[in-house]
C-alpha positions in Angstrom: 0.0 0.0 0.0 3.1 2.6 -0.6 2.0 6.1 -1.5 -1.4 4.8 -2.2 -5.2 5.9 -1.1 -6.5 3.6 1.6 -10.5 3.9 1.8 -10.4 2.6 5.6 -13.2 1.1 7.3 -12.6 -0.4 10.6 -12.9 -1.6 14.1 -10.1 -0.7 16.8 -11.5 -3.1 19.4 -10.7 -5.7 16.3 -6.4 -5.1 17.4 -6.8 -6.0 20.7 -4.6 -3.8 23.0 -3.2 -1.2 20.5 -0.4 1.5 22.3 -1.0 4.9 21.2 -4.4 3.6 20.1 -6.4 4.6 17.1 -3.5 7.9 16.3 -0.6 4.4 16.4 -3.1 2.5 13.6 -3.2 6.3 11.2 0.2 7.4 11.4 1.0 3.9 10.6 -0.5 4.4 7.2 0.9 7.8 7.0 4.5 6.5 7.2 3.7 4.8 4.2 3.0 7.6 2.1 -0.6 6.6 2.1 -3.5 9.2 2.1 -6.1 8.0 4.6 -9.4 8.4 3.5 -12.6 7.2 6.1 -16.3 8.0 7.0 -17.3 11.1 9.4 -20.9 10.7 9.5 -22.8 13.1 11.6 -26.8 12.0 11.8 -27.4 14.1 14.3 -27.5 16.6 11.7 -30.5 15.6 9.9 -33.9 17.4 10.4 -37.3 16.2 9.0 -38.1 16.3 5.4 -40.1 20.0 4.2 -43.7 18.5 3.8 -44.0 20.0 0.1 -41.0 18.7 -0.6 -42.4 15.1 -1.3 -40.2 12.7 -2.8 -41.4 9.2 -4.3 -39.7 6.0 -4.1 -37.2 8.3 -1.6 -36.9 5.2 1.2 -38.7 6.8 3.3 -42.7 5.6 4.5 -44.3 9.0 4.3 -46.5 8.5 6.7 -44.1 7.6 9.5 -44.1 10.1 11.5 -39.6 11.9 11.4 -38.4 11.0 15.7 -35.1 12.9 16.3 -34.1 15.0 19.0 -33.1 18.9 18.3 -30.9 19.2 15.2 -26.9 19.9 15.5 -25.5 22.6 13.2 -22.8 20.8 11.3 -19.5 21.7 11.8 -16.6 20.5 9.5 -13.8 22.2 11.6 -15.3 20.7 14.9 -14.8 16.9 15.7 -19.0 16.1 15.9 -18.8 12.6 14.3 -21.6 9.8 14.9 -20.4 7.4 17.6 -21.0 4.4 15.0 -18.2 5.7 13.1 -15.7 4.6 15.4 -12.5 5.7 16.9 -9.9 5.9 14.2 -12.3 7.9 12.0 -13.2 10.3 15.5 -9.2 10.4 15.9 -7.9 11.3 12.3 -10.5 14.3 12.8 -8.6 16.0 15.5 -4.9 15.4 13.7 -3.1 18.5 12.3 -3.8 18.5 8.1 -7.2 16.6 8.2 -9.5 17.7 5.4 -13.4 17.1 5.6 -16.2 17.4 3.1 -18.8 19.5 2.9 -21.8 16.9 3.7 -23.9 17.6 7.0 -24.9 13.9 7.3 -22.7 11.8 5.3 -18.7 14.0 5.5 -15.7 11.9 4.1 -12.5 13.2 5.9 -8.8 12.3 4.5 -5.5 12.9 5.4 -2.3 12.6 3.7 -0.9 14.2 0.8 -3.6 14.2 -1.5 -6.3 15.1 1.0 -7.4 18.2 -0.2 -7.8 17.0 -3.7 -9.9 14.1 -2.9 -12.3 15.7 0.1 -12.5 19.0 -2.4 -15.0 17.3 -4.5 -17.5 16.5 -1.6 -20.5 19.0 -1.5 -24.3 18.0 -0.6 -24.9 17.1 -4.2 -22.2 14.9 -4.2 -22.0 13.1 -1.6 -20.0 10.7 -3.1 -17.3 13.0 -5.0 -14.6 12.1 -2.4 -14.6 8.0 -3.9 -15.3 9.3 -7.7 -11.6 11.0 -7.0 -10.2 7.9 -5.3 -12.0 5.8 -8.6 -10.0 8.1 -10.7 -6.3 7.3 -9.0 -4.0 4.6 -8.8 -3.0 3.0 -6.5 -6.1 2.9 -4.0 -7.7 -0.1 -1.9 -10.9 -0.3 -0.2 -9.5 -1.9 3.5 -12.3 -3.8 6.0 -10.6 -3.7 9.4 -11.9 -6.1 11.6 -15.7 -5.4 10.0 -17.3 -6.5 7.2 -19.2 -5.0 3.7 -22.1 -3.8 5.9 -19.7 -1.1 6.8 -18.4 -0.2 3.6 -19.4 3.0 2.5 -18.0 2.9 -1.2 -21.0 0.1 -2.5 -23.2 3.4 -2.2 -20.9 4.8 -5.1 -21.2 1.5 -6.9 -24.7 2.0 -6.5 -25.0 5.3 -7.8 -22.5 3.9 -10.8 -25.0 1.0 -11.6 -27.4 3.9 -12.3 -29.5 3.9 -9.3 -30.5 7.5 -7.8 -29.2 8.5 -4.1 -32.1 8.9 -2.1 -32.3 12.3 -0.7 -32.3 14.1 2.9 -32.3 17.3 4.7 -30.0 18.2 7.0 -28.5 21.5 9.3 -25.5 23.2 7.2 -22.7 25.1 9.0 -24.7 28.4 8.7 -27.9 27.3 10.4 -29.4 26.5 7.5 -31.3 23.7 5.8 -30.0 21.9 2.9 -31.6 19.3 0.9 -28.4 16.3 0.4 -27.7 13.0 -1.3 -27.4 10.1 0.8 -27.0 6.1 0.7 -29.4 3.3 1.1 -29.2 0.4 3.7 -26.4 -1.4 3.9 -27.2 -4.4 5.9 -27.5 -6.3 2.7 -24.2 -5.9 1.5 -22.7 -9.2 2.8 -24.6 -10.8 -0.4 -21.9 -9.1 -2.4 -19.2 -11.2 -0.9 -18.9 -14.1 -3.7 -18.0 -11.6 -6.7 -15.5 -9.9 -4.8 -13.9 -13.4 -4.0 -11.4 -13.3 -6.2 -10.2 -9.5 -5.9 -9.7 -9.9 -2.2 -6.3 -9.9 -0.3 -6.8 -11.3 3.3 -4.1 -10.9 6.2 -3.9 -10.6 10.4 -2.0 -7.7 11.9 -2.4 -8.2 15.6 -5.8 -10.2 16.3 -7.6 -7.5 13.6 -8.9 -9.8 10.2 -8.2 -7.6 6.7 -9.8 -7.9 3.9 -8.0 -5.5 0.7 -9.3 -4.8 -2.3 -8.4 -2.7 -5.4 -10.7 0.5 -5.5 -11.1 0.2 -9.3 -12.2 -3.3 -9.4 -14.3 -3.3 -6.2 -16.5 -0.5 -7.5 -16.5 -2.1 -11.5 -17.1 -5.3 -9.8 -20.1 -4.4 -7.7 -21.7 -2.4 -10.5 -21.8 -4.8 -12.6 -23.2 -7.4 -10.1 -25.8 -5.1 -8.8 -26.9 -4.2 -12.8 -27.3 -7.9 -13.4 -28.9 -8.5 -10.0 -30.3 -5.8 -8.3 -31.4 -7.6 -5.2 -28.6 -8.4 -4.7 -28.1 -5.8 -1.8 -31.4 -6.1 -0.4 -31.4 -7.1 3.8 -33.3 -9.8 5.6 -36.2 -7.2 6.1 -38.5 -7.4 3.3 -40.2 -4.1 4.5 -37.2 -2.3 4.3 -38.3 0.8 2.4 -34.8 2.0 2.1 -33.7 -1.7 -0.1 -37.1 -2.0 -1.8 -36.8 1.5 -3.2 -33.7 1.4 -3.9 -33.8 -2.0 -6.1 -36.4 0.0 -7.8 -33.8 2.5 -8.5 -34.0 4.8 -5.8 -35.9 8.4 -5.7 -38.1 9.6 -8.6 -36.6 12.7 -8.8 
């Protein structure tokens, strides 16, 4: 992985007993040249949908009534990031250089020398202009750190490139305002997409953490292709899922 992107995913509690904890796991990649690219969501953000804004096939059960507490106002420069997320994405946000989108709900953050480049392409329109970048490079890997394709953010970009629409949100911005935004489906499907990967995947054990590695490039191509010919293929258990049922229809009608 020399001077490469690594799209990270991952679990610290995977290492076992880590010293220097999740900063040891980040500068590890940053010796290696590597730009660090992970998820900073922040769902706190989100606010209910504007009721003349109604959006069909949107994965979302209009009638259900929207239950959050108070919205935050996001903040890119501050470290609010979604507990879910983890603590190597929490801790690259509070390191010197970091660069984070401009997404209220669904921020990509990077560090390392191409950092600015890649995150400069995030805006609430496109949410996924962060991965299009990494897509566009070489080298890059997509690397599951002690978790699995449930928590692999780029499938929503091989999503989007299979030709389905990103469903849409609405969200606090940074100036107190509301902002309509793309966002992903549900991904607790995306352990069906495990056999077409089988042969692009690299396995390995650093401490008592389980890797999986794959090309960028080929993950995304791969997982296009598989959803195009299947597109249940990323569907969960749930059959009432509104988010995977509108979604294998294609997502929003927009």
């Amino acid at each position: 992985m020399q001077g490469s992107i690594v799209c990270l995913h991952s679990s610290l509690r995977s290492f076992g007993y880590v010293d220097g904890g999740a900063e040891t796991v980040i500068r590890a990649f940053l010796q290696a040249d590597c730009t660090l690219v992970v998820p900073t969501f922040t769902y706190d953000c989100e606010v209910a949908p504007p009721p003349e804004r109604l959006i069909l096939q949107n994965g979302f059960d209009p009638n259900q009534v929207f239950e959050a507490g108070p919205a935050q106002t996001y903040n890119p420069r501050s470290g609010m990031i979604s507990r879910e997320m983890g603590a190597i994405p929490a801790r690259l946000l509070q390191m010197r250089g970091t660069a984070r989108g401009a997404h209220p709900l669904n921020s990509f953050a990077a560090l390392g020398p191409l950092a600015d480049e890649i995150i400069g392409a995030q805006n609430p329109m496109n949410v996924y202009g962060p991965l299009k970048q990494v897509y566009a490079r070489q080298p890059a890997f997509v690397a599951l750190v002690g978790v699995d394709l449930t928590s692999a953010t780029p499938i929503h970009f091989a999503e989007e490139k299979a030709g389905r629409r990103l469903f849409r949100r609405w969200a606090k911005n940074a100036d107190g305002s509301t902002l309509e935004v793309e966002v992903g489906s549900c991904s607790d499907g995306f352990n069906n997409l495990q056999p077409p990967l089988k042969n692009l995947e690299l396995n390995a054990t650093v401490a008592e953490s389980a890797w999986k590695v794959y090309p960028f490039k080929g993950f995304i191509d791969t997982l296009a292709q598989a959803i195009l010919q299947n597109p249940s293929i990323t569907h969960c258990a749930d059959p009432d899922c509104v988010r995977c049922n509108d979604m294998v229809r294609g997502g929003p009608l927009l």
